[in-house]
C-alpha positions in Angstrom: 9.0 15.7 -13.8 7.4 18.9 -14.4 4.0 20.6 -15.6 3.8 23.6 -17.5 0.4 25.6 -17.1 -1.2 23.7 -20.1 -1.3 20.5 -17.8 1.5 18.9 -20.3 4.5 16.4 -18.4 8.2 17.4 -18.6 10.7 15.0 -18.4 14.5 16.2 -17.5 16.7 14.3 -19.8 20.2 16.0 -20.2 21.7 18.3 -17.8 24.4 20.7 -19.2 27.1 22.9 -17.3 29.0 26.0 -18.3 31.8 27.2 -16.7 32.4 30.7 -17.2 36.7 31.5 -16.7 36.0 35.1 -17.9 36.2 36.6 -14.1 38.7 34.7 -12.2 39.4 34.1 -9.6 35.7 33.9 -9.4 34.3 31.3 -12.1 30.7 30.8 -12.8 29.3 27.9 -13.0 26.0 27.7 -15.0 23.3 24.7 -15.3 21.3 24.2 -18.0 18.5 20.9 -18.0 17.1 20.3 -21.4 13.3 19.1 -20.8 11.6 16.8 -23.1 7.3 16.7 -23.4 6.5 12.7 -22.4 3.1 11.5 -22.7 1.4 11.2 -18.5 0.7 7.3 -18.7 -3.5 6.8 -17.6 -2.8 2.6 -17.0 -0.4 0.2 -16.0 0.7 -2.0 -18.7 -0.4 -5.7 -18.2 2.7 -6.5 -16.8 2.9 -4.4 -14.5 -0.5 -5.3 -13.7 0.6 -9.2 -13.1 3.5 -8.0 -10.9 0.3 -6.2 -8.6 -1.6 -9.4 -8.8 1.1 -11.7 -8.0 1.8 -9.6 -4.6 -1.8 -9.3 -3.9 -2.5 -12.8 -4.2 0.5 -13.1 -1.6 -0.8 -10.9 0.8 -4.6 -12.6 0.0 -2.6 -16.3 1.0 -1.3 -15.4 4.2 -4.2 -13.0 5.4 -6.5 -15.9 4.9 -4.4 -18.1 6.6 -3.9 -16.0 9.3 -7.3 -15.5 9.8 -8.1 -19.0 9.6 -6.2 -19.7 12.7 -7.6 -17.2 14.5 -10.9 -18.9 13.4 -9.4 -21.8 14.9 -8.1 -20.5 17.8 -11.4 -19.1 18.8 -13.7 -22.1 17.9 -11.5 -24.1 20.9 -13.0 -22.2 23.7 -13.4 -25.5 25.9 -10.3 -26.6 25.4 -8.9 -26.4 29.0 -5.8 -28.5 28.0 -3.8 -30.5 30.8 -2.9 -27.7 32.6 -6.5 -27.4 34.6 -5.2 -28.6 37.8 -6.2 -25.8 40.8 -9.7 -24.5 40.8 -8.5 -21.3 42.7 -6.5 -19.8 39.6 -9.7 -20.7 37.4 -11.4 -17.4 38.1 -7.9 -15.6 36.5 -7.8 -17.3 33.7 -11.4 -17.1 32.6 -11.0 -13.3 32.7 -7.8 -13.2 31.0 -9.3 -16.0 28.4 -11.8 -13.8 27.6 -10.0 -10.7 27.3 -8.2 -12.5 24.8 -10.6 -13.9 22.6 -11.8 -10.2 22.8 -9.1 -9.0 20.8 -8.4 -12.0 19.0 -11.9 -11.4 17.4 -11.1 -8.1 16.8 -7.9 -9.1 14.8 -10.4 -11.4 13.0 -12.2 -8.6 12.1 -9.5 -6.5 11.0 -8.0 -9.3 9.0 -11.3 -10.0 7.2 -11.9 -6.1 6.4 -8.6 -6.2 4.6 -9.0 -9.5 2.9 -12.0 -7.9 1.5 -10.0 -5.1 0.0 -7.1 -7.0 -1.2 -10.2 -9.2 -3.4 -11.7 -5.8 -4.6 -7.8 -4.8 -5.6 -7.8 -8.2 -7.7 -11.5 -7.3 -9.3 -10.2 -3.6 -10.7 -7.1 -5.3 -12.1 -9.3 -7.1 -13.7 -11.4 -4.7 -14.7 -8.6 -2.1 -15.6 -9.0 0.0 -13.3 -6.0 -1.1 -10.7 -3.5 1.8 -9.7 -5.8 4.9 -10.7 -6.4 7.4 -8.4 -10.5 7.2 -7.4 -10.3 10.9 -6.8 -7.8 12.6 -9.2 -7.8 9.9 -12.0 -4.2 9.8 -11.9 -1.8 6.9 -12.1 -1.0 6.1 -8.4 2.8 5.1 -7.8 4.6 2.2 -8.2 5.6 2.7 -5.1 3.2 3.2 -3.1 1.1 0.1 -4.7 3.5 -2.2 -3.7 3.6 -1.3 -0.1 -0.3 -0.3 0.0 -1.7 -2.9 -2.9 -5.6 -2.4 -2.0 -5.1 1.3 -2.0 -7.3 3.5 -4.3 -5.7 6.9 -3.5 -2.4 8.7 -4.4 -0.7 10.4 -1.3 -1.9 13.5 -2.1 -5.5 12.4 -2.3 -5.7 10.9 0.7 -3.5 13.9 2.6 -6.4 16.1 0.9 -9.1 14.0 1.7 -8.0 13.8 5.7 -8.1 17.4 6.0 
């Protein structure tokens, strides 16, 4: 796709080649690409938009589960188990049970950030306003939606934003 100075969208739709014969042994070969004006697209069309919701809601599913046995996992911090049996390793395993409730609570934390945005993704579908570019307005790719679903930036946004 291209854009001509007046902002309008060109789509290549034919390529053409000419071979020239008139110098041998040296022929030319020229390429012609016939462009067509195609109106930019400012939405996703609600099909599209149930495609994003149905991998959001995916991501939502096992996010929250995954956060839920973390949850778990922390909220057992006196379970000791069977395998309490020498008092002298006790010291060890306290620091090493703590260091990993540490970052098992950060991982919560993480986990719950991103639920957070994959909900907000599901409000602007509903709202209309899923796959738009916050800063530029523009229709964020496919793409990149269904790798990055809670994202509110194109590429180039976000590239331009960083620096």
């Amino acid at each position: 796709m291209l854009r001509n100075r007046s902002s309008l969208l060109f789509q290549p739709t034919k390529t053409l080649y000419l071979w020239d014969f008139s110098k041998t042994p040296n022929i030319t070969i020229y390429c012609f690409t016939i462009m067509a004006e195609v109106e930019e697209k400012t939405r996703y069309s609600e099909d599209e938009l149930k495609e994003f919701e149905t991998i959001i809601a995916q991501k939502l599913e096992a996010t929250r589960n995954e956060l839920n046995f973390i949850r778990e996992t922390l909220s057992r911090k006196n379970d000791n188990g069977t395998e309490n049996t020498a008092n002298s390793t006790k010291l060890m395993e306290d620091g090493a049970d703590i260091s990993e409730k540490e970052q098992l609570s950060q991982s919560a934390g993480r986990l719950q950030k991103f639920a957070q945005q994959l909900e907000a993704a599901l409000i602007r579908i509903k709202n209309g306003t899923y796959g738009v570019c916050r800063d530029s307005g523009k229709l964020i790719p496919k793409e990149r939606l269904r790798a990055v679903p809670h994202t509110q930036q194109t590429i180039e946004a976000k590239l331009k934003a960083s620096n």
